[in-house]
N, C-alpha and C positions, 0 to 999 in steps of 0.2 A: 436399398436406396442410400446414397452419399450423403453427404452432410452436407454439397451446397443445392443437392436437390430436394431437401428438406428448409434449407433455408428459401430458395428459389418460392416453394410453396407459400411460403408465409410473407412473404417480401408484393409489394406493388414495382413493378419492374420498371417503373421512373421515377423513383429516387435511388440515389445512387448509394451504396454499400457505403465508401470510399469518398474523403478528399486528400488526395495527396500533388502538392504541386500545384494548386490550383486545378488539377485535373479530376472530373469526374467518374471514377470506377465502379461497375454494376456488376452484378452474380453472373451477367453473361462474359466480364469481363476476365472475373476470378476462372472462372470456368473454362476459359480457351487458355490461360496462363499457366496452366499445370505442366510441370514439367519432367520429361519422360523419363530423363536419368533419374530421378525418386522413384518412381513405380517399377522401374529394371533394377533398383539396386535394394531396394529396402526392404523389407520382407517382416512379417509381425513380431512383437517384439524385440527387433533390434531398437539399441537405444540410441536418441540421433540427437547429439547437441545443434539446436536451431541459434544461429545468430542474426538477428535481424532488428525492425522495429514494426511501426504499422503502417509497412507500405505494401504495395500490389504485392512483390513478388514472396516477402513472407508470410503475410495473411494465407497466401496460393499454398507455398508449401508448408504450413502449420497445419492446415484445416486437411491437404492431400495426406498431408504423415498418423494424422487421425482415421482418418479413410482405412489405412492400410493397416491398422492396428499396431502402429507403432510406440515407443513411448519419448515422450516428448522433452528435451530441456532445451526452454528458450531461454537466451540469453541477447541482455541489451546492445544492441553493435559497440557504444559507448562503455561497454566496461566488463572486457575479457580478461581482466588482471589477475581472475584465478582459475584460468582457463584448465590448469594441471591437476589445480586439488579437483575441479566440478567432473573431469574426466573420470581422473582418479574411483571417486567418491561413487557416482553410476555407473561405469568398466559400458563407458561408449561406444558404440560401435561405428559413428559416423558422426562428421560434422559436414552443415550445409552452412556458407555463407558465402553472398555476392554470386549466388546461381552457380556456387563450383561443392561437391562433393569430394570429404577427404578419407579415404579410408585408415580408420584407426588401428588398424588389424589386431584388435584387443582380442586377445585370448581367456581372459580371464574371465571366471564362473559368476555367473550373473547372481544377484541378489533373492533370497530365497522370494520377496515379497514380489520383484520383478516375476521369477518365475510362476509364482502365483496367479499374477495378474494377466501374462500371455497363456498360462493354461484356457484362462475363462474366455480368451480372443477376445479381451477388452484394449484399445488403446490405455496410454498413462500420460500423466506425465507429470514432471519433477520441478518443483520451486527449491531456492535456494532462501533460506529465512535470512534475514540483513546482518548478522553474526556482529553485534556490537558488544558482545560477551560471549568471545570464544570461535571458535569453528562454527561457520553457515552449518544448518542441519539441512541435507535433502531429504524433502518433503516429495513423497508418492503418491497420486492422488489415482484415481482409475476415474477417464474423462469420461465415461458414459455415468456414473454417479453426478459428476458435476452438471453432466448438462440435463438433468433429469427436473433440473432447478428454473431450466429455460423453457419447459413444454409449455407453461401456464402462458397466454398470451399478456403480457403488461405494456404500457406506454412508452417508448423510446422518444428521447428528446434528442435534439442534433446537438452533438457533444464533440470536445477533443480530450481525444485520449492522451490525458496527462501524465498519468502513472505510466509507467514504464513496461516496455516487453516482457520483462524478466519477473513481474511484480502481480502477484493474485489479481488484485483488486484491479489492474492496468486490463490483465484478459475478463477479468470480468465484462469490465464497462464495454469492452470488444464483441464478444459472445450477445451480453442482453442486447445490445445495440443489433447487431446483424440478424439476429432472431426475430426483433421486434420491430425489425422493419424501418430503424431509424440511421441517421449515416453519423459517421465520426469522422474526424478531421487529424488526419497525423500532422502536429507540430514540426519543423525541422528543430528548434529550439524550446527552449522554457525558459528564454526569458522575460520576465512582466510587462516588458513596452509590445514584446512581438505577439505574447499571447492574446494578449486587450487587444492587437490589430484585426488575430485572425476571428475573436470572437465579434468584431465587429464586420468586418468582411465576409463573414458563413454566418452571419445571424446565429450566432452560437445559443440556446437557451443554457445548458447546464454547461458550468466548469466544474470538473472532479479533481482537488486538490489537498492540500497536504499546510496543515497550521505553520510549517516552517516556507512554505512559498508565500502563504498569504501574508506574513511578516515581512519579508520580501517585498510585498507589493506594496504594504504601505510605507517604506522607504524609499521607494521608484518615485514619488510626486506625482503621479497621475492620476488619484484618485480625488478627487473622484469623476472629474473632468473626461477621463478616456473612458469609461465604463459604460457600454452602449446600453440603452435600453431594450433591447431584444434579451437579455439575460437575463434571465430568471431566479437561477437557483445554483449559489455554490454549496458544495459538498466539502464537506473537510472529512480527514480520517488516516490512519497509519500509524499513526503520532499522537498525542494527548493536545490538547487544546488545552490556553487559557481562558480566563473567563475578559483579562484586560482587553487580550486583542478582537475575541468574539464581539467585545461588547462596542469596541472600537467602529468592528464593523458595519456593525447592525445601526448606526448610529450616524456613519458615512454615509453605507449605504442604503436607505432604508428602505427599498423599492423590493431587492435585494431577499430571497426567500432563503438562511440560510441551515442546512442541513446537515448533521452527524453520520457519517457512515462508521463501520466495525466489522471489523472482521480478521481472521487468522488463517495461515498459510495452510493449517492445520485441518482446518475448515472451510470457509470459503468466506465469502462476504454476505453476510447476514442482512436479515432484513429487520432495517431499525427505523424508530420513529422519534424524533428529538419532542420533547417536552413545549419548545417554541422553539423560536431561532433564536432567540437571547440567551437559551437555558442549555447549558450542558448535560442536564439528564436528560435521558431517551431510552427507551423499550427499544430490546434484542430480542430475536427471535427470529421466526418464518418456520415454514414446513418443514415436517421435521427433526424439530429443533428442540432440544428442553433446554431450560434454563434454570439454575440454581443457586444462590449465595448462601457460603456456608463459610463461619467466622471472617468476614467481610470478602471472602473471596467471591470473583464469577467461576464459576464452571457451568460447562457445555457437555452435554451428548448429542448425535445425531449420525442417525446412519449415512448420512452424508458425508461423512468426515474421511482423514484421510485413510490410506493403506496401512501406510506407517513412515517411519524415519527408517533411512536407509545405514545411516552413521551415527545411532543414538536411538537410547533405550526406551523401550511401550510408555509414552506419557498416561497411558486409560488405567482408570484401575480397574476391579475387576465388574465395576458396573458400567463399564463403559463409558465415564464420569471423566472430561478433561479439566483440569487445574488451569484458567489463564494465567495466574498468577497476577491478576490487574484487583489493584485491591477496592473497593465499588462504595459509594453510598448509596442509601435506598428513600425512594421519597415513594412511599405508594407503591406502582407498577413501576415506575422511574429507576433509575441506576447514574449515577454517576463516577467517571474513574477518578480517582484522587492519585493515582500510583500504581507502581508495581513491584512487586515482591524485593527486588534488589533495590529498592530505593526509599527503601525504610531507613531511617536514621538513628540512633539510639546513645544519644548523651546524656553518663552517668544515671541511665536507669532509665532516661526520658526519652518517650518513641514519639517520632513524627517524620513526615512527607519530606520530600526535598521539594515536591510540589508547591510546599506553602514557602518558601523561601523563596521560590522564582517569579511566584505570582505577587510579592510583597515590592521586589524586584522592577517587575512590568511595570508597576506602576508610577514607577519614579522616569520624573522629567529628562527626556536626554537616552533613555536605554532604548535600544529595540529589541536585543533578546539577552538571555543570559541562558546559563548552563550553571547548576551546583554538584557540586562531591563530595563523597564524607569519606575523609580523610582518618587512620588509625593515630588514637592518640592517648600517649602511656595514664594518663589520669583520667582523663574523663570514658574511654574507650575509643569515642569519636570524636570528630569536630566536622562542623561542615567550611568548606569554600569554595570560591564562587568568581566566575570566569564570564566578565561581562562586553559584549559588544552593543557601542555606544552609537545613535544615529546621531546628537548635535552637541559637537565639545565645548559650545558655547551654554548649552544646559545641563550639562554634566557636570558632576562633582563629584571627587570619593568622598570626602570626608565629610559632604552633605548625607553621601547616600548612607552612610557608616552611621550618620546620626538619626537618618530615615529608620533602618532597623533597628536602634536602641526604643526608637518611638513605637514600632509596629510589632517587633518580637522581642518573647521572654529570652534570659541571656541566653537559655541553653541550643536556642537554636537560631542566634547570631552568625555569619559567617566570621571566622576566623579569620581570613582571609579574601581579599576582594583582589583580582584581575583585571586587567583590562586587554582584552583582546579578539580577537576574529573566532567566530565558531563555527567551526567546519559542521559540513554537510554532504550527506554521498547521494550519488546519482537519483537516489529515490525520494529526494528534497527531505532528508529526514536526518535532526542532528545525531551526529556521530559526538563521542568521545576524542 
């Protein structure tokens, strides 16, 4: 049995899988759309870079390239700019985009974990991690372990698929949704005036979003005026959250249920439960899942997890124990992330967060976000500084803010240095460097 006559089963066959265009698309729809050059050209285990987004005809061919035990790399139509290394890095055998196939004619000897995974005639397929420290790792996951997550039937709310093609958490929200019977809305855009339209136009209940668009939104001026009340529940997750702008929200909006999600490429998207909507701690876990903090690290096991990296060395050790490297506070069953491993700071012997420098930050009149670094420095070791983007020049001040942290932090973890300017963001609404 295929995998949309498995969905077909669990689905009520008037509501629609699909909003794209204003148009509504069903299982009978996905299901005549398949198209025949894939099944004449693809054969198990070839590896086929998918570029597309979440409309009719890649949904058609992502879920048909699973069918045929293919292994999969989707990529966003929006951002092929390493289109050489993702080849490179998986020795492709085909790219499908805009209903035309290319043959790669790659010669070269596939990946022992690849071979691995078409021995066992399982589909795969390959995330690219956001590579903001170094070379994207590809990530192998074998898709019959993934969707072993979706048997259990759970509640699907009418959502738009915010996250991205290319992005775990993006196919997630895709997979639970069409398993559970619920429909999603592909955006042509992200930006905050057109999103608030479509969730008001599809009765949207949940948005799945990312702490650097929600910062975003509340720059846009439309909150809280544009925010329909058929919305129930945002989701934040990919990125770390503060506690300024949660609290922001919760305070904007307070109708407004909001929610923590976690998860890794590594892994999959976990199943978490936030503490409240105010509170940054929240319980990780679900089936299958152990969870452990050991000298404030999280680590995870779960036979869920991935295959392996295909361009980088066994993260597990030998108990099969992953290091997130997200460094956690503990309230209880609670966890809170403060950090991650590279974002420890250490001047003249004093360790602390670059975390608590940016949150001291948020708070100050006039900012909307900031970015800190810690910079090498001959005497103290480090220093940190700090690269602010300002929503109102009229409340802004450096030399207030500069007196702001004499007031808030001890000297050692003062910025050195204060900027003013724009902080980039990549496709997956998450700040870059």
């Amino acid at each position: 049995m295929g995998i949309l006559d498995k969905i077909a089963k669990r689905r009520n066959n008037d509501e629609p899988v699909l909003i794209e265009g204003g148009k509504a698309i069903y299982v009978p729809d996905i299901q005549s759309s398949k198209q025949k050059y894939i099944e004449d050209t693809i054969k198990a285990g070839d590896v086929v870079i998918l570029i597309g987004d979440y409309d009719l005809l890649s949904i058609t061919s992502l879920l048909h390239l699973i069918d045929l035990k293919a292994i999969i790399v989707p990529l966003y139509k929006n951002n092929i700019t390493d289109i050489e290394y993702n080849i490179k890095v998986t020795s492709a055998d085909y790219i499908i985009q805009n209903n035309q196939i290319t043959n790669l004619k790659n010669d070269s000897s596939k990946h022992d974990l690849i071979k691995e995974l078409t021995a066992k005639k399982n589909p795969g397929i390959i995330f690219f991690s956001t590579g903001t420290t170094g070379k994207p790792k590809a990530i192998l996951h074998d898709v019959t372990l993934l969707f072993k997550r979706f048997e259990t039937p759970r509640p699907a709310l009418k959502s738009i698929n915010f996250l991205m093609f290319d992005h775990m958490g993006g196919l997630n929200t895709l997979f639970h949704t069409i398993f559970n019977g619920g429909t999603i809305i592909n955006p042509l855009n992200r930006n905050p005036e057109y999103i608030l339209k479509l969730v008001s136009k599809y009765k949207i209940e949940l948005l799945p979003t990312t702490p650097t668009f929600l910062r975003m939104l509340l720059l846009s001026g439309l909150l809280p005026d544009s925010v329909p009340s058929c919305l129930k529940i945002i989701s934040y997750g990919s990125e770390q959250m503060d506690e300024v702008t949660l609290k922001t929200f919760c305070n904007i909006l307070p109708n407004i249920d909001f929610r923590q999600t976690y998860g890794l490429s590594e892994f999959c998207v976990l199943r978490a439960k936030s503490k409240s909507k105010e509170s940054l701690f929240f319980k990780v876990g679900g089936e299958g899942m152990d969870v452990k903090i050991e000298d404030s690290f999280l680590k995870l096991r779960s036979k869920y997890r991935m295959v392996g990296y295909l361009n980088a060395k066994d993260p597990f050790d030998k108990n099969g124990w992953y290091n997130t490297k997200d460094i956690v506070q503990e309230d209880g069953e609670y966890i809170k992330i403060v950090g991650r491993e590279t974002e420890i700071v250490n001047v003249g012997g004093l360790k602390f967060m670059l975390s608590e420098i940016n949150n001291v930050a948020l708070e100050f009149p006039g900012v909307s976000d900031v970015r800190s670094f810690a910079k090498s420095n001959p005497i103290t070791g480090q220093h940190v500084e700090i690269l602010v983007e300002i929503k109102d020049k009229n409340l802004f001040n450096t030399k207030k803010l500069k007196n702001y942290f004499e007031l808030k932090l001890p000297n050692h973890m003062r910025p050195q240095k204060i900027k003013i300017g724009k902080i980039n963001i990549n496709h997956r609404f998450k700040k870059i460097n």
